[in-house]
Structure formats: structure tokens, C-alpha cells
MMTF fields as JSON, N, C-alpha, C and O atoms, coordinates in Angstrom:
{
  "mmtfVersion": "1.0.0",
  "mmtfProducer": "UNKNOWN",
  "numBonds": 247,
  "numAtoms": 248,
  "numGroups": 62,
  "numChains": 1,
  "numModels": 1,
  "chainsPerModel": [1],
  "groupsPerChain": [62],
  "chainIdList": ["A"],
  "bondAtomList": [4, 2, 8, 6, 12, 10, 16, 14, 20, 18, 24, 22, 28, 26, 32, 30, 36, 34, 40, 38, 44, 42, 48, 46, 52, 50, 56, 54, 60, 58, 64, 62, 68, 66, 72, 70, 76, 74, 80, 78, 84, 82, 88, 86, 92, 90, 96, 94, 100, 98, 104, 102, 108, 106, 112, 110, 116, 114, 120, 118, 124, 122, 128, 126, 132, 130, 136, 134, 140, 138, 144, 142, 148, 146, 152, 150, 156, 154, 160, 158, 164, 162, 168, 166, 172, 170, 176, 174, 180, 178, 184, 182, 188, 186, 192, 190, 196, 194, 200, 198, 204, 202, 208, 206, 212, 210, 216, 214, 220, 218, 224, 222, 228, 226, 232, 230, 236, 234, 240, 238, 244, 242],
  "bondOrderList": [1, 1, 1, 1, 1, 1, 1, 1, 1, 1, 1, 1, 1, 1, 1, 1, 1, 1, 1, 1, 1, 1, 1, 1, 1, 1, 1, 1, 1, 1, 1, 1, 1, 1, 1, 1, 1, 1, 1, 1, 1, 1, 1, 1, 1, 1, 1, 1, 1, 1, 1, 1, 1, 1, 1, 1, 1, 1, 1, 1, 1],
  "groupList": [{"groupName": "UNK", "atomNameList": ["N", "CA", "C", "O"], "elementList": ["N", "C", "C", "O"], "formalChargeList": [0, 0, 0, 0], "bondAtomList": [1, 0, 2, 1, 3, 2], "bondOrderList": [1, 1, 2], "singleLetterCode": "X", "chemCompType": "L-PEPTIDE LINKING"}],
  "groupTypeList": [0, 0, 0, 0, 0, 0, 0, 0, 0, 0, 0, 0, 0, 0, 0, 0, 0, 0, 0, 0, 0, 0, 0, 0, 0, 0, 0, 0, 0, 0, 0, 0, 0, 0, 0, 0, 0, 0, 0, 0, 0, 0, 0, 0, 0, 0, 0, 0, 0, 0, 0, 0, 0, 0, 0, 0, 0, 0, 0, 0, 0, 0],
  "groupIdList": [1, 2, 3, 4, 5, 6, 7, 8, 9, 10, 11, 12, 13, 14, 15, 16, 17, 18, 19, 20, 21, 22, 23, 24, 25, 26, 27, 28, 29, 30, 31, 32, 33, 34, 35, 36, 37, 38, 39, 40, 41, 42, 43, 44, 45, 46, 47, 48, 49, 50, 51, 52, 53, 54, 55, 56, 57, 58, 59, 60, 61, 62],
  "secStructList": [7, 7, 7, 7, 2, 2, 2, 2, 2, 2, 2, 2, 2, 6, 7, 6, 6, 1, 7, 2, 2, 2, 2, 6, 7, 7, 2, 2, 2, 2, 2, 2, 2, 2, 2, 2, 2, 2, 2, 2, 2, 2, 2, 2, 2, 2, 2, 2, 2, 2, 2, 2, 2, 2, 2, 2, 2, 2, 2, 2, 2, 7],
  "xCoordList": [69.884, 68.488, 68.135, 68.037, 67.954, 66.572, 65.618, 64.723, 65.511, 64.058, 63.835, 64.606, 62.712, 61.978, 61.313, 60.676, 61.765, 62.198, 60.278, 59.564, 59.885, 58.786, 57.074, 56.047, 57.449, 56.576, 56.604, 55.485, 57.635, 57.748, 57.171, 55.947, 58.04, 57.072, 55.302, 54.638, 55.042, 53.12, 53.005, 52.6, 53.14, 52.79, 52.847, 51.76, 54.064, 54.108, 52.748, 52.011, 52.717, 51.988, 50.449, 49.703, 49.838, 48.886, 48.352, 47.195, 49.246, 48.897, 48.516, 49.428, 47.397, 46.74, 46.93, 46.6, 47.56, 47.141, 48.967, 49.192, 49.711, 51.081, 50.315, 49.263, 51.327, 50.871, 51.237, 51.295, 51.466, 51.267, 52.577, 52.918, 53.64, 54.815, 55.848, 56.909, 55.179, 55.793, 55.842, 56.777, 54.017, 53.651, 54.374, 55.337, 54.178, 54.806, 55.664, 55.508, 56.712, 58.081, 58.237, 58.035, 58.613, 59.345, 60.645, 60.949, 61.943, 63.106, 62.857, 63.53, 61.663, 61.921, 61.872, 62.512, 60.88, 60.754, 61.797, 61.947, 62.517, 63.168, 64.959, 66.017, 64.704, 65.97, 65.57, 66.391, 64.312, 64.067, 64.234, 64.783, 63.86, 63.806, 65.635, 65.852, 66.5, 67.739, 68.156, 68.99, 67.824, 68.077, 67.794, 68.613, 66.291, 66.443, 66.927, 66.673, 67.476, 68.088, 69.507, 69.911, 70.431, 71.226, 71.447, 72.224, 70.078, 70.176, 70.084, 71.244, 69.008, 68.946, 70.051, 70.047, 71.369, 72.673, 73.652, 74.472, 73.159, 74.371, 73.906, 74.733, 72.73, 71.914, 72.924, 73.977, 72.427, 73.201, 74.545, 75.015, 75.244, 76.826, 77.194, 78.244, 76.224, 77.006, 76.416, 76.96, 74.972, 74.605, 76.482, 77.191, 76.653, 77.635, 78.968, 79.864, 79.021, 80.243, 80.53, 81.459, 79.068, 78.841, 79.092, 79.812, 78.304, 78.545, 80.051, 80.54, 80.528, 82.039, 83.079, 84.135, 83.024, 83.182, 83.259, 84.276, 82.143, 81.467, 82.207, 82.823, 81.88, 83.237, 84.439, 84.973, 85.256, 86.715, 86.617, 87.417, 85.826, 85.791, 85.66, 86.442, 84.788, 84.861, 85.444, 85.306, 86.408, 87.416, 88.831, 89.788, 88.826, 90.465, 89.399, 90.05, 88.411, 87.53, 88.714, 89.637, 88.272, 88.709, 90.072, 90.336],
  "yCoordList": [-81.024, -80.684, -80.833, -81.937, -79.703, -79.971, -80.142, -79.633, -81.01, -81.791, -81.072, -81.17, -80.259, -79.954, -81.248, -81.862, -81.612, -83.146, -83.395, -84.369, -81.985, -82.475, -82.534, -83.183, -81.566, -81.363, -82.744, -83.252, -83.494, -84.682, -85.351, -85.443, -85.874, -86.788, -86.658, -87.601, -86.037, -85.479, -85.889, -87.036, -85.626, -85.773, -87.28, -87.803, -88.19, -89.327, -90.057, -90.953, -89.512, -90.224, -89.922, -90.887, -88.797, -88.619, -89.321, -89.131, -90.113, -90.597, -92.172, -92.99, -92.482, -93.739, -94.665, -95.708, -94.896, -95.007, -96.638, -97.796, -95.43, -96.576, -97.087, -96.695, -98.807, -99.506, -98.83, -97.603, -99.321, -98.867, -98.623, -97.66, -99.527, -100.252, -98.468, -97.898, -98.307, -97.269, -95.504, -94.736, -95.445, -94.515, -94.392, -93.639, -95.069, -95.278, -95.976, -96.692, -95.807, -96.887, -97.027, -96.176, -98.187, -98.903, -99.132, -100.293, -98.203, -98.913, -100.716, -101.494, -101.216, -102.021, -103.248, -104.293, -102.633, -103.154, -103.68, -104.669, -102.163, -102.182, -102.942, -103.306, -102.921, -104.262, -105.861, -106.774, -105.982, -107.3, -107.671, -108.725, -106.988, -106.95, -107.161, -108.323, -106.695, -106.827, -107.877, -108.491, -108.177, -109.374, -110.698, -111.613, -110.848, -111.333, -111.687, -112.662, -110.857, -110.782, -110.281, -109.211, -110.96, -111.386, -113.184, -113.973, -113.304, -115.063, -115.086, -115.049, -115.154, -115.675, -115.59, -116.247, -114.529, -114.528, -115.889, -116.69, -115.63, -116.759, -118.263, -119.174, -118.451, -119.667, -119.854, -120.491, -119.28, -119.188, -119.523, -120.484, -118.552, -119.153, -120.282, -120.845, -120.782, -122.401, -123.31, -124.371, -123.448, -123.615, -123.985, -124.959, -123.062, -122.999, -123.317, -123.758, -122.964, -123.57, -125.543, -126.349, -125.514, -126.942, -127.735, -128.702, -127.015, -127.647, -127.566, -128.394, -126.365, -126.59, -127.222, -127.291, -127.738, -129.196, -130.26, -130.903, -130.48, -131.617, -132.082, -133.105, -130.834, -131.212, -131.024, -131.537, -130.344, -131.004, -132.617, -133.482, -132.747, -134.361, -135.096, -136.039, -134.896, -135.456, -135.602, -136.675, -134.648, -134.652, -134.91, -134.949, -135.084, -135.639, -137.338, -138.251, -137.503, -138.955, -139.799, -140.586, -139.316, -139.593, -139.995, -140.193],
  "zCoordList": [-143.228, -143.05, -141.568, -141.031, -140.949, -139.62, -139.54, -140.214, -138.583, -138.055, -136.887, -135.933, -136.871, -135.512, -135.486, -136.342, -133.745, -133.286, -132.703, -132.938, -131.834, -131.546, -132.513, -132.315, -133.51, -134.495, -135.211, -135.279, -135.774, -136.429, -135.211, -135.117, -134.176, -133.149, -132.863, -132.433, -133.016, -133.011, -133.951, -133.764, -135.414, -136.405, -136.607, -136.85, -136.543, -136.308, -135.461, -135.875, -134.459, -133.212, -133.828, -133.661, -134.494, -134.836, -136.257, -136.631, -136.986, -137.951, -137.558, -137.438, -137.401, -137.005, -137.702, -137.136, -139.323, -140.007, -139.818, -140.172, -139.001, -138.2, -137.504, -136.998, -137.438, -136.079, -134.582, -134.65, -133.397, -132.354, -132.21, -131.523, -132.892, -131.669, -132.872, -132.616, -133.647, -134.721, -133.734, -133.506, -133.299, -132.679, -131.826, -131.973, -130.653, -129.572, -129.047, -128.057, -129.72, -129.39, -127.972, -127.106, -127.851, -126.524, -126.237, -126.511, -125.594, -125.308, -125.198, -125.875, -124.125, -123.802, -125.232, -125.35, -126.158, -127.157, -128.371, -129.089, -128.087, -129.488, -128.422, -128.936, -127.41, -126.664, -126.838, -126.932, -126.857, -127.142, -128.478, -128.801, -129.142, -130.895, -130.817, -131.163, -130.603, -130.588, -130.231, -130.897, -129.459, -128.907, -129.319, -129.236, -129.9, -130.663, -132.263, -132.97, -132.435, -134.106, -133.413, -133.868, -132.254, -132.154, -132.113, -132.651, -130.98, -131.166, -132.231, -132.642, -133.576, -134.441, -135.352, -136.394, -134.913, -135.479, -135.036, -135.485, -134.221, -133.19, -133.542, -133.554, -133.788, -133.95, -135.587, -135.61, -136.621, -137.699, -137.768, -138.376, -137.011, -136.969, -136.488, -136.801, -135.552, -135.33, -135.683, -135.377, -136.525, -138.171, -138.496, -138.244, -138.958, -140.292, -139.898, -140.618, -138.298, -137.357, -137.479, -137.425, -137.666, -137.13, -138.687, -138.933, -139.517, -140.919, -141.769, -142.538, -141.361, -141.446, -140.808, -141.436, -139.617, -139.0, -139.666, -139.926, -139.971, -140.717, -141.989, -142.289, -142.673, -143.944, -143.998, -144.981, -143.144, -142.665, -142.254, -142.612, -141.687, -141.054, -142.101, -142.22, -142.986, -144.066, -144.872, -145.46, -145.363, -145.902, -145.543, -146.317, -144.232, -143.629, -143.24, -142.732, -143.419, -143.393, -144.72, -144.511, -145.852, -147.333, -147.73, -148.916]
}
């Protein structure tokens, strides 16, 4: 299926009814947004880095 790219973009931008960041996207936006829902990946893994540590230790503890 084709999308006439600028008819959809107007139509998008003219519906008020989206928030702003929808209308009018931001590279700079949608890099921060990435960025953060990479830390909050990385934060997670050593979460689970750290807790799997923990119970090896505990278990060569025993």
C-alpha cells in the first residue's frame, strides 16, 4: 500500500485533537526518548547483574 507521504503529514498535523510532540515530531526528541529507554535498560541489567551475583555468593556461601 502507498502513502502519499505529504497528504498524510497535513492531515496528521491538522488534527488537534494529537498532542504536540505527535504533530510535530522532534529528531531531538525522539533521541532523548531513546536514550532514555536505553538507561532504563542498562539500569535493569545490572539490577539483575547484581542480583545474580548475589546468589552465586550465596550459594558457594552454603
Amino acid at each position: 500500500m502507498q502513502v502519499d507521504q505529504d497528504k498524510t503529514i497535513s492531515k496528521i498535523r491538522k488534527d488537534e485533537s494529537l498532542p504536540d510532540l505527535v504533530r510535530f515530531p522532534s529528531l531531538e526528541h525522539m533521541r532523548e526518548a531513546i536514550e532514555d529507554l536505553r538507561k532504563e535498560r542498562a539500569e535493569e541489567r545490572a539490577e539483575r547483574r547484581l542480583a545474580r551475583v548475589r546468589r552465586q555468593e550465596e550459594g558457594s556461601a552454603q
